[in-house]
C-alpha positions, 0 to 999 in steps of 0.5 A: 500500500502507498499513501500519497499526500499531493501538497498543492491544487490539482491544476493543469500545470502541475498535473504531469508532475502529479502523473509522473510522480504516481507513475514513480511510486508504483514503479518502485513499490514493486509487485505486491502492491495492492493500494494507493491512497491518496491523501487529498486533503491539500488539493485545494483546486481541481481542473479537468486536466487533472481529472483526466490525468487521474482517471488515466492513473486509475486505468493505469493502476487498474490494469497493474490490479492495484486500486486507486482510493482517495482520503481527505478530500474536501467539499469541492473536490468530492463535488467536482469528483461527482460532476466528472464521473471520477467518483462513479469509477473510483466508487464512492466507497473507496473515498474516506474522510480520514487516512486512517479510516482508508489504512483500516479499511484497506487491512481489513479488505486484505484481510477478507482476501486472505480469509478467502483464499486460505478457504481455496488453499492459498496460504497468506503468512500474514494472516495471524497477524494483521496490524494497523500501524497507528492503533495496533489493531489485530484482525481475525478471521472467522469459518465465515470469511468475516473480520474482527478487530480483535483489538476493538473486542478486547477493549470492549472486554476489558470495559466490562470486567472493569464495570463488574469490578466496580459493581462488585467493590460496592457491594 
């Protein structure tokens, strides 16, 4: 998974560069990628150019079976997205308020990949161990090929073992 942040609008001048860029950090991720997340927060302006230059990437990144997901992109941009058709192909839910929100989502659709292919005979070494970077969350798979945080479950855990000790000590 790449996430790139484009620190400036999405414009005619600058969208070759945009393009030349992406190109670069997929060239170099090598040929496990599966994700590129653009952080979207700073792209104030957005002009056909760079819909056509993104949506040339989206069909590029499509082609090398590597999805094209957005964050943080502001009113303006997800109208704009909407008026090209962009978000139609991109898909409205790959479109995230925050990175993190899109990091997570994106583990746990590896995860339920993986789930899925260790049911046909694929081993996937990294099963028993999903971890979100920022959190430290932990995924699980279950017989039917649905995901838990298990982190989230043990913090639900540990809250209530905590209410019982207090209900128990006021006794």
């Amino acid at each position: 998974m790449i996430v790139y942040r484009f620190d400036a609008p999405l414009v005619f001048p600058n969208a070759a560069f945009f393009t030349e860029r992406m190109e670069e950090l997929v060239a170099n991720a090598g040929p496990g990628l599966k994700c590129v997340i653009l952080d979207a927060e700073a792209i104030s302006d957005f002009d056909s150019t760079a819909a056509e230059a993104l949506e040339n990437l989206d069909a590029d990144l499509e082609r090398q079976g590597v999805d094209l997901w957005i964050a943080r992109a502001n009113g303006p941009l997800r109208q704009l997205l909407t008026t090209t058709g962009l978000m139609k192909r991109l898909g409205a839910e790959h479109v995230y308020p925050s990175v993190r929100g899109a990091v997570e989502a994106y583990h746990a659709h590896s995860a339920r990949r993986s789930c899925a292919d260790t049911r046909i005979g694929v081993r996937h070494p990294s099963l028993s161990s999903m971890r979100s970077s920022k959190r430290g969350a932990s995924w699980r798979c279950n017989e039917d090929d649905e995901v838990t945080n298990v982190g989230e479950e043990m913090t639900a855990w540990h809250a209530s073992r905590k209410s019982l000790k207090g209900r128990r000590s006021s006794r």
